[in-house]
N, C-alpha and C positions, 0 to 999 in steps of 0.2 A: 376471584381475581384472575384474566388471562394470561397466561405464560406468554411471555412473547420470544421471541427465536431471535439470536443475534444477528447482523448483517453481516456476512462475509465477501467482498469484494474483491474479485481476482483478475489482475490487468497487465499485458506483456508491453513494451514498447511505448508507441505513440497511444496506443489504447488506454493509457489516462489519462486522455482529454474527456472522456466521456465518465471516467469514473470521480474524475476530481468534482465533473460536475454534480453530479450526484451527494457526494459525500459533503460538498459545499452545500446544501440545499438541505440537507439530511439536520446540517450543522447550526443554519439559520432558521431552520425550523424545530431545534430545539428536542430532537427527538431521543428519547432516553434508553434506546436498543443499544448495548452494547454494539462497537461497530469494527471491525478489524480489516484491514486494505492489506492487501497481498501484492507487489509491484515487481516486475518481474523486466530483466535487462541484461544484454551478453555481459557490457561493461560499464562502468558508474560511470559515464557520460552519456550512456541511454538512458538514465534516471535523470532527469532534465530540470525535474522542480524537487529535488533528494530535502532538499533544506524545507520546503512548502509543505510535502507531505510529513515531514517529520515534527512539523511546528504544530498538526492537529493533535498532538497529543494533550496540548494545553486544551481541549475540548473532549477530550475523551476519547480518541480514535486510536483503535491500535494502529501500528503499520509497521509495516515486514517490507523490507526493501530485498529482493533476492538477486544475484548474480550466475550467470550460466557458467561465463567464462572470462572472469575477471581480468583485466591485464594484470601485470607487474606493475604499474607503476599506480596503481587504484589503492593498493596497498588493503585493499578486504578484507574485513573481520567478521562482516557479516552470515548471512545466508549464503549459499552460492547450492547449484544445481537448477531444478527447473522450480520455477512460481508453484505450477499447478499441482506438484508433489510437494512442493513447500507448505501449499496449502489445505491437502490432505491430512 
């Protein structure tokens, strides 16, 4: 039987328009690779679809929402520092 390797997806900014699409296709084709999205934004209104990405979990997706430099008024509980050491 193949080992398959998980999919980890790593994306700062507007650069999840290209991973959403991906992970949507990924989603509608059923594929059975663990998948985990890494999103990465100074402040939670650079996370733009926060609610979209977070709804894949009803499909198996992980996702990590990271913040560099949150405002105060974002109130963040989350991740914060960079995406791409988030996702190391």
């Amino acid at each position: 039987m193949p080992t398959y390797r998980s999919h980890v997806l790593v994306c700062g900014g507007t650069g999840f328009a290209p991973i959403k699409a991906i992970v949507e296709h990924l989603v509608a084709a059923r594929c059975t690779r663990p998948m985990t999205v890494y999103w990465g934004g100074r402040t939670r209104a650079d996370l733009y679809l926060l609610e979209l990405a977070q709804s894949w979990a009803q499909s198996g997706v992980r996702f990590v929402p990271v913040l560099s430099d949150a405002a105060p008024g974002d109130a963040w509980s989350g991740r914060s520092g960079l995406v791409h050491h988030a996702a190391m």
